[in-house]
N, C-alpha and C positions, 0 to 999 in steps of 0.2 A: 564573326561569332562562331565557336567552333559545334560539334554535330551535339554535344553534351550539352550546354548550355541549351541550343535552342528546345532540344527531348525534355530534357528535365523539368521545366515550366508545365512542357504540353502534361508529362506522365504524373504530375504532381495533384490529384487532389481528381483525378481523371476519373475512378469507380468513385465518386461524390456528386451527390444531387445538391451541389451547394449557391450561395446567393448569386453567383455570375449565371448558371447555366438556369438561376427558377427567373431570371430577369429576362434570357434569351427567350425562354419557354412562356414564359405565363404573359396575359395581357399586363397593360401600364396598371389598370386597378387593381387586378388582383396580387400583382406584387406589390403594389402601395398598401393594399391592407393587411400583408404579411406581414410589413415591415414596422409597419402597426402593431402587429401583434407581438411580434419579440421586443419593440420598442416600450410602449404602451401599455402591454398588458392586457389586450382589448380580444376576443373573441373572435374565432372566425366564422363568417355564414356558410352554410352546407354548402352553398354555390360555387363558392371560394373554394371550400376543400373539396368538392370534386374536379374542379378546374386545374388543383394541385395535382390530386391526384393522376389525373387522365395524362395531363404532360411529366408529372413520374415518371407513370410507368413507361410510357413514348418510349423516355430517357431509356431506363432501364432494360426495354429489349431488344433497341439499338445497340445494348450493352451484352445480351445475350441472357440477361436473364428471363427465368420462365416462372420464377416463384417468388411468393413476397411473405418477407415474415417480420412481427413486431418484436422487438429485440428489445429483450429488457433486462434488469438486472436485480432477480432476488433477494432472499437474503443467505444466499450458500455461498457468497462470493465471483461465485463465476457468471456469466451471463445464458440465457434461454432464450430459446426459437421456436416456433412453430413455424412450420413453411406450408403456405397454400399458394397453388395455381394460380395462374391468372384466368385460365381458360372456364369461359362460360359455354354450354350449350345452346344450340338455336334450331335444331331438330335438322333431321335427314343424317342424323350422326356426323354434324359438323359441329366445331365449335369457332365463337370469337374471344378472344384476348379483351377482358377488363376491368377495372379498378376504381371504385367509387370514394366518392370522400369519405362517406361512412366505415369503410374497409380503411381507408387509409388513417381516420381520425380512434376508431375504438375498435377492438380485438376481443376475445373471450377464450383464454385459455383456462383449463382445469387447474383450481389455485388450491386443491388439497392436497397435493404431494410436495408443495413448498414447503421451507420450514413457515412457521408463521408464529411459534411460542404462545404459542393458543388464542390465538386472534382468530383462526378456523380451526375447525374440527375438522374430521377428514369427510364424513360424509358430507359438509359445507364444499361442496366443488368448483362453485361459481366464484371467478374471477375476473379482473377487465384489467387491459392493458388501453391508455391511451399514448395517441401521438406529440411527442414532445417537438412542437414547431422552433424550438431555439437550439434544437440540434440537427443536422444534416442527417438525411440518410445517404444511405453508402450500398456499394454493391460488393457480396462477399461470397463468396462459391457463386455464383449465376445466383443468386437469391436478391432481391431488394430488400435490404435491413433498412426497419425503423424505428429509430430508436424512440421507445414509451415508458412512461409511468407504470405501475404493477400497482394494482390495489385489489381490496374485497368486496364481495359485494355488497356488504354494507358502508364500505369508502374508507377501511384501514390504509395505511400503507404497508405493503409484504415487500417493499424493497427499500434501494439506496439511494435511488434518482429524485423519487419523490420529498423527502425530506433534504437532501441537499439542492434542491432547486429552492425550496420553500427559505432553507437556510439564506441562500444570497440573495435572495430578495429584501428579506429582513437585514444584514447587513449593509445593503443599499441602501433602504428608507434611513436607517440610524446615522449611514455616514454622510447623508446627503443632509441633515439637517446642524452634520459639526462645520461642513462646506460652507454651507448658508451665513453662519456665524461669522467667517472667514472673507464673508462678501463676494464668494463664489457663486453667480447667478447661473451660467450656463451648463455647469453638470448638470445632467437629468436621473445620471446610475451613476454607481458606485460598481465595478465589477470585482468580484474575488479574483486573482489569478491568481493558477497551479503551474507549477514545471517540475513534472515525477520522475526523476532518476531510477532506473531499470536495472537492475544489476541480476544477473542468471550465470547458471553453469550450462557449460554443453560437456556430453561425455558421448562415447560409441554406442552407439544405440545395441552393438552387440555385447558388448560390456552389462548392458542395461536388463535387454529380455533373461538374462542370467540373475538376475538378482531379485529374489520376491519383495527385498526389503525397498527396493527403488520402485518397484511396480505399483506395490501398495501400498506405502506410505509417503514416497517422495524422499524418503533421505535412506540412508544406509544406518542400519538397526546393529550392525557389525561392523567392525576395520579397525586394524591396528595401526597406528601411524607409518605413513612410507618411509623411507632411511632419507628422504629428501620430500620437502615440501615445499613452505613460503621464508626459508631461513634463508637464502639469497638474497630475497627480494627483488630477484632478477625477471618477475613475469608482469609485471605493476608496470604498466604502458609502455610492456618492451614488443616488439615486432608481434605482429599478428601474424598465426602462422597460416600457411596459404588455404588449408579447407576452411578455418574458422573467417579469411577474410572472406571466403566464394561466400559462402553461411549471409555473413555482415549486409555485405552488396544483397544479396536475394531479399533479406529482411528489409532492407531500405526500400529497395525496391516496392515491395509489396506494403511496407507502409506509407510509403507518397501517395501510392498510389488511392489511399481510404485516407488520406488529409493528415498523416501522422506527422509533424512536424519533429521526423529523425532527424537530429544535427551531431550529437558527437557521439561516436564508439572507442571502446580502450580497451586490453585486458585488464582486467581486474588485480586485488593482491595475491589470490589464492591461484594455486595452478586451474587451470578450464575456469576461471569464474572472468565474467566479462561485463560490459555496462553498454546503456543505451540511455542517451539523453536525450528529452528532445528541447522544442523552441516553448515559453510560455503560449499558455493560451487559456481562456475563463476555465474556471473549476469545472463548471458542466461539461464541454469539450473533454477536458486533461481527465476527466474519473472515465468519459465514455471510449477513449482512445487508451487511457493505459490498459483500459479491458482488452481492447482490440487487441494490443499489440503484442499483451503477454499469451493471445491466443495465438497471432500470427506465429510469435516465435516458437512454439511449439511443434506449430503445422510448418513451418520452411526448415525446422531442423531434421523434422523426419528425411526430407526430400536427398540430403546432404547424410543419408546414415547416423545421424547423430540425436542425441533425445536433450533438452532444452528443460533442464530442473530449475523451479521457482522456490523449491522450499528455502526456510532460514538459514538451514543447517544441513546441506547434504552432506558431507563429508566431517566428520570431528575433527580436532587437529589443525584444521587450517580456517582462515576466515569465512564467513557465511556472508549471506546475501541479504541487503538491507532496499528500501527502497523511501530515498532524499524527495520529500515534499517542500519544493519553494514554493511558500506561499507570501501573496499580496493584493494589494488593492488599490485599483488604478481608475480614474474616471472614464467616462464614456467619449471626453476629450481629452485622452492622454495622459493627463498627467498619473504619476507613483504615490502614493501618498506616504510611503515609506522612503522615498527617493527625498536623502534630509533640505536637498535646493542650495538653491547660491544667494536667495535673502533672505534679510528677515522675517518677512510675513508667511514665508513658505517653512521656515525652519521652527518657528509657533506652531502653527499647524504640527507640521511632522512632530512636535513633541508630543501635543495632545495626542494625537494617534498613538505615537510610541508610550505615552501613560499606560492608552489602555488597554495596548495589547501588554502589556507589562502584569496589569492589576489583573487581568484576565485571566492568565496563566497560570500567577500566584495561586489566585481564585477556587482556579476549575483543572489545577494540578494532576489530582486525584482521577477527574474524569476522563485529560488528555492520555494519562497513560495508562486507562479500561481500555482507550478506542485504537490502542495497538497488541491490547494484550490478547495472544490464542498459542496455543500450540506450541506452533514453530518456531512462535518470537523467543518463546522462553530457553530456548538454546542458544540464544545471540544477545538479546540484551543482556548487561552489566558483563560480557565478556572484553577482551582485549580488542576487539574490530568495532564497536558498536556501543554507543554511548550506553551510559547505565541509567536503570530504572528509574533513578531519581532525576523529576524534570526539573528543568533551570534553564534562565538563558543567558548567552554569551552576547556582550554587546559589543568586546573591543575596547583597547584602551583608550579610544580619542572618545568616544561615544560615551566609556564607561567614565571618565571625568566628565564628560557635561554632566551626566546624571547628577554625577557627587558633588559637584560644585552647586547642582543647584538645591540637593537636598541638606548643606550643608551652608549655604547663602555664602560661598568663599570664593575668592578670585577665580577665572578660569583666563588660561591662555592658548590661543592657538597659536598660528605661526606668528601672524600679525599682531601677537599681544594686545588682541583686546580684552576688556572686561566683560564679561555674560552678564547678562541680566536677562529675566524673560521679558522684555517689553517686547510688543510685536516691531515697533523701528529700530531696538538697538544689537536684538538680540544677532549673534555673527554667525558666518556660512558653516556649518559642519561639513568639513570633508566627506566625499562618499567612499567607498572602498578603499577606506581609511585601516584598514584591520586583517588581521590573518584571520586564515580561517581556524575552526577548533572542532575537530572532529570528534572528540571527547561529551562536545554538549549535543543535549535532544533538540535541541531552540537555539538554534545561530543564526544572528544578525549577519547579513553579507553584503552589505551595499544597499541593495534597494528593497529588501524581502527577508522574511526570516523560512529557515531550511531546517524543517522537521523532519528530525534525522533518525528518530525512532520507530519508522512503520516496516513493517516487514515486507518481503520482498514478493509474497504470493498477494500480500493482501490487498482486498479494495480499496483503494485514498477517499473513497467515500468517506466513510465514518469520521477520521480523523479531522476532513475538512469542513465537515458539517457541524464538528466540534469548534474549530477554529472560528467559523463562518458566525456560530451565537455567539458562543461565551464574546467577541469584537462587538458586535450588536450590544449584549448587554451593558458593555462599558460605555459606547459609545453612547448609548440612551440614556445610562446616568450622567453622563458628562452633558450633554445636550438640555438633558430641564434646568441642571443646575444653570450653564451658561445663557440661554434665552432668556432668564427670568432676571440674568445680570444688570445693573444699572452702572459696571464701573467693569467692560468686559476685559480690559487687558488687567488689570487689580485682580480680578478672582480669577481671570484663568493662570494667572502666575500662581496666586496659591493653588489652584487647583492640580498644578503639574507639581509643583514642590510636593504639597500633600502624599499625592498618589504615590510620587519615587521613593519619601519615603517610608510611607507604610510597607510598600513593596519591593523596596529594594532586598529582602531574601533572597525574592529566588532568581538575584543576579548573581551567577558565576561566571568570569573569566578565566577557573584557572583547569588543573588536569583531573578529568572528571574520571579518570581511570586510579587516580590517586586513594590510596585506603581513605586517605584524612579527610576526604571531600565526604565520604558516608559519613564521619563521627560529626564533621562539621554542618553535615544538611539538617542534622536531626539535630543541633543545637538549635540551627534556625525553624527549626520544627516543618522542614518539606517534609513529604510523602517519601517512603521507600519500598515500595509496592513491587516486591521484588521477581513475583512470579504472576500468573493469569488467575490462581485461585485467591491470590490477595488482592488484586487490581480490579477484577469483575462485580464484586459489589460495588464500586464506586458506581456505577450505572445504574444505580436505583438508591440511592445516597440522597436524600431530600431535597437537599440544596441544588442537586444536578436536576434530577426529574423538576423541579418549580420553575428551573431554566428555561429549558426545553418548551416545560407548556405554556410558559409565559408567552413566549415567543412565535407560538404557532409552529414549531417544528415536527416534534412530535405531541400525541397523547400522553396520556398517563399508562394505558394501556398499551401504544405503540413502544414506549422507554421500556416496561417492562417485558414484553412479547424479545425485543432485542436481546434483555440482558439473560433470558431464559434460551434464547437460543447460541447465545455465544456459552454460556453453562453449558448446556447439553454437548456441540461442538467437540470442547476439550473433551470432556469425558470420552465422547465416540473417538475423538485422532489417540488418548491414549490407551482405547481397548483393543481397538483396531493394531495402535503397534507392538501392544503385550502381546495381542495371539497371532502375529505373523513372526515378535520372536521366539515365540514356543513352539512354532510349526517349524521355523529355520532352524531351531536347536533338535528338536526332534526328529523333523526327517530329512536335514542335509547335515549338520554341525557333527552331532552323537556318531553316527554310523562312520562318519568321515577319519574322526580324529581316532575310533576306538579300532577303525580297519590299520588305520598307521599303528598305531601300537601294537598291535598283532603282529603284523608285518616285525617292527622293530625284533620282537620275539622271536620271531621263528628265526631272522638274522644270527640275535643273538647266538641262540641254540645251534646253528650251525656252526660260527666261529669257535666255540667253545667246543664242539667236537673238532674241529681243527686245530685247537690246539691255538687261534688267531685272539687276540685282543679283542674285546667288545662292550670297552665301558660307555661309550657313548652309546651304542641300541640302547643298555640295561637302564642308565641314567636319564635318558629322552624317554624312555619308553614309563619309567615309572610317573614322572615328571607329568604325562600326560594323559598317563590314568589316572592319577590324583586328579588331575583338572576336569576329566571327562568325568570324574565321581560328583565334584564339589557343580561342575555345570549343571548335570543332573538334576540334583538339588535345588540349585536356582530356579532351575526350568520349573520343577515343581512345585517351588514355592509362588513363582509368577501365578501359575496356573489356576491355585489353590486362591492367590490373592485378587485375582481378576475376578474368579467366581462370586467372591463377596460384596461384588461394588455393590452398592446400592440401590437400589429402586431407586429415591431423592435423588432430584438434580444436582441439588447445590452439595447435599452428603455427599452422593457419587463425585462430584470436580474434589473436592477436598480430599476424599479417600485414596482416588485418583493420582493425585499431585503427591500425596504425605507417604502413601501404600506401594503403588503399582510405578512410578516412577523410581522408585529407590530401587526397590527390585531388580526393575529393568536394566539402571547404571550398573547395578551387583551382577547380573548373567552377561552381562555386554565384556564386564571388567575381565573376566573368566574365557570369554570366549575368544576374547582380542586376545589374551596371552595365550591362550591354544591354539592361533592361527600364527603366533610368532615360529613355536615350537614346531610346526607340523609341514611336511615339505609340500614344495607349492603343488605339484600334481595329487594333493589327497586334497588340498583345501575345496569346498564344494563350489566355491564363485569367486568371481573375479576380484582380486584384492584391490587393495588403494595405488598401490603404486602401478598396475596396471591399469585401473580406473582413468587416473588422474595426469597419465602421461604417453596416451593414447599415440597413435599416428598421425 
């Protein structure tokens, strides 16, 4: 066995308090009533969790940590810490090292500076994190992270964890009683699994501290296309070049090491844009790890000189960054339930499921694509790299005929020329990974799982999954009263799936979702075309959505709204925020920059022309770019003039925002990108694109 093989087991999962090392540590019972509690759902006694605790933190300062903090995840997207000592006093000015269950079980950080969309006020300070026992804690700087719920102190939810844990539980209860149906006795859960495609740019970090528009926005607010980009096609999993692989390695490294199951890296299509995939693992895992990881990739690109952008869209012109959620659902003994099988009784099944993620989507179109809409998306969806707005799923042509054979009661042939029917004895094996992929659709079937290919690349897969997690629930529960109360179960579950495919057969597309024809055709079919975040974000308090949700137990009525007010607000601040960093870049780097070149050009000119020399190009450039530096002005201005006006109103403000200050901004950007063509590179005030993007 060579020295790789035998390290990489040891270093893999090694800063993790995970179930090998709580079985070495803890007694036979108290790990038997853990296993209880992630199994069962059953509570832990104070005993237990101090007994956790104590052999934590053991673990932990063997590990070298000297601080423990509840890590959790708001609603700002990014994740939050408090860190406290381990160290207690015992007098004579010594202290001992300890960690009680109660420390380890609830927390109380200050929950007024959260957003919270008015679920607190600010002087309401009181907040509580608890410990989420179906997640691992992990060691990260010398700190014990562990991972907790966020709530208020009257028991709202102020985060993500909370309502996607709530979520797959309830798709569990739903799917375990379509199992039951199926004469499946020994599932006890249903788990959701996530597999989140990572996709980021790296640029020089010294390229970066040059640019206010990367600093404080995340994307570049100026650049005019470089004279070469992604028109080769030559950077899309060609050689990695040797700093970005040193980078790769470090980041694996450092993600093994907190349980990240990193398996594939590539360059990307665009130049600097690159991907990180990892292995499935449950939703709660895959939302608490992608957090992780797009922190780590941050923190290991500094180490390497390089700065590590999540935005949608950092660079215009070339492809932007998405991030691929395979989602599915798998038993507690293995099996896919999207995995269509090799017989009959399995390929029933797999239909009813695929029914109702099918009705589901139809359904709750509208709210799937609120839960990707902010910002950054809106420079990337309905572009050439990233599916458009309009959701739909792709199933493939073998898949997409059983559908139609059966919504049409007409022959179906596979290889073996049999005839379909949905009986549970006759119906035939469906091929798996039967189909190409279609990078055009939001909702691609891929074998075993469908891949939500709409979430942007900074954003939490929280939200998305937690939509995926009910709206399946809700199907599955309708489908479940009808079929239990059956007296003739294979009779009505065949109409039942005939039914559903075709009420629902809309918002099946197999074909190029990048196609004009596909927008004139969606809206024949009457899908949603929610093309931006100020059209998309009311569907999040849309009646039909919110009576979902509280149906369900997910959210409140109050929690749906608190959400949809703070993704409101959100946009509004990323685009005030990037109107006055470009009216700060136009005013005191762009103006002064372009109007010193044309100066210059002048006083050229005026010399040639006392010698008697040629000088239509100063006269010509020089006029050329005072015009621009006049009509930039103007922009600058109007921006200026148009940001002032937003509104007080939230939902006024995103609209004005979107209709107003966006337009604007394309119009000074359009002006300033042509004055950076014109203007020689030692006047330009930062580093351009083609410097940016073809670094060393």
């Amino acid at each position: 066995m060579s020295t790789t093989e035998k390290k990489l087991p040891e270093l893999f999962g090694s800063m993790v308090f995970n179930e090998d090392t709580m079985q070495q540590r803890l007694s036979p019972a108290s790990y038997k009533a853990w296993k209880k509690c992630i199994t069962d759902g059953t509570s832990l006694d104070l005993s237990i969790a101090n007994e956790i605790a104590e052999a934590m933190k053991q673990w932990a300062c063997e590990k070298g940590a000297t601080h423990f903090t509840h890590w959790f995840q708001p609603m700002t997207g990014v994740t939050a810490e408090k860190h406290d000592s381990f160290i207690t006093p015992v007098g004579g000015g010594k202290v001992i090292l300890e960690f009680s269950g109660k420390e380890l079980v609830r927390g109380e950080p200050d929950a007024s500076s959260f957003p919270s969309g008015g679920l607190r006020a600010t002087f309401e300070a009181r907040g509580y994190t608890a410990w989420d026992p179906t997640a691992f804690a992990f060691i990260k700087d010398d700190t014990l992270c562990i991972p907790t719920i966020f709530c208020s102190y009257s028991g709202e939810a102020l985060d993500k964890k909370t309502p996607l844990l709530r979520s797959m539980d309830e798709v569990s209860r739903q799917a375990i009683r379509i199992l039951r149906l199926f004469g499946d006795t020994e599932s006890k859960r249903v788990v959701a699994q996530v597999g989140p495609e990572q996709e980021y740019f790296l640029i020089d970090k010294a390229d970066y501290v040059k640019r206010k528009d990367l600093r404080f926005t995340g994307r570049t607010l100026f650049g005019a296309k470089p004279p070469k980009g992604q028109e080769l096609e030559d950077h899309y999993f060609g050689a990695i070049r040797p700093r970005v692989t040193a980078y790769m390695k470090d980041l694996d490294t450092e993600l093994w090491k907190v349980g990240v199951l990193s398996k594939t890296k590539h360059n990307e299509v665009a130049p600097c844009q690159h991907e990180m995939a990892p292995i499935y693992s449950d939703a709660n895992s895959a939302c608490d790890q992608n957090q992780l990881a797009m922190e780590l990739m941050k923190k290991v690109a500094e180490k390497h000189g390089l700065v590590c952008l999540l935005h949608e869209k950092p660079f215009a012109g070339v492809n932007g960054s998405g991030k691929h959620d395979n989602w599915s659902l798998s038993t507690d003994t293995g099996k896919n339930l999207f995995k269509p099988g090799s017989t009959p009784s399995q390929n029933a099944q797999f239909l009813l499921f695929l029914a109702a993620f099918i009705k589901g989507v139809d359904e709750y179109q509208d709210f799937l694509r609120a839960t990707v809409a902010f910002a950054g998306n809106d420079h990337r969806l309905g572009a050439q790299e990233a599916p458009p707005a309009i959701i739909s799923i792709f199933l493939g042509d073998d898949l997409n005929a059983v559908v139609e054979s059966i919504i049409k009661g007409t022959e179906y042939k596979d290889a073996g020329k049999r005839t379909l029917e949905i009986g549970v004895d006759v119906l035939p094996a469906i091929p798996q990974d039967n189909t190409d992929r279609n990078r055009t659709s939001p909702m691609a079937f891929t074998g075993n799982k469908f891949e939500f290919r709409a979430l942007g690349s900074s954003q939490s897969i929280s939200g998305p999954n937690i939509a995926l997690n009910t709206i399946m629930a809700e199907e599955l529960e309708q489908f479940a009263d009808i079929l239990e109360k059956s007296s003739d179960f294979q009779g009505d579950l065949a109409k039942l799936i005939k039914k559903t495919f075709t009420e629902h057969q809309r918002i099946i597309f197999n074909g190029n979702g990048y196609d004009d024809a596909w927008v004139v055709e969606a809206e024949k079919r009457g899908l949603c075309n929610l093309k931006s975040t100020a059209d998309a974000l009311p569907a999040y308090i849309a009646s039909k959505n919110v009576d979902l949700f509280v149906k369900h137990g997910i959210y409140t009525k109050g929690e749906v709204q608190a959400r949809y007010e703070i993704h409101v607000e959100n946009y509004t601040s990323v685009i005030r925020i990037e109107a006055n960093t470009m009216v700060d870049m136009i005013k005191h780097d762009i103006l002064p920059a372009v109007s010193g070149y044309a100066t210059d050009l002048c006083e050229r000119a005026d010399c040639k022309e006392a010698a008697g020399v040629a000088c239509r190009y100063e006269k010509s450039v020089a006029a050329e770019v005072a015009k621009l530096t006049d009509e930039l002005m103007d922009a600058c201005m109007q921006l200026e003039a148009d940001v002032a006006k937003i509104p007080a109103a939230a939902e006024e403000a995103m609209q004005y925002s979107h209709s107003v200050v966006v337009p604007d901004m394309n119009a000074a950007r359009a002006i300033a990108d042509s004055l950076e063509t014109m203007t020689a590179k030692e006047y330009w005030p930062f580093p351009v694109y083609s410097d940016i993007l073809f670094y060393n």
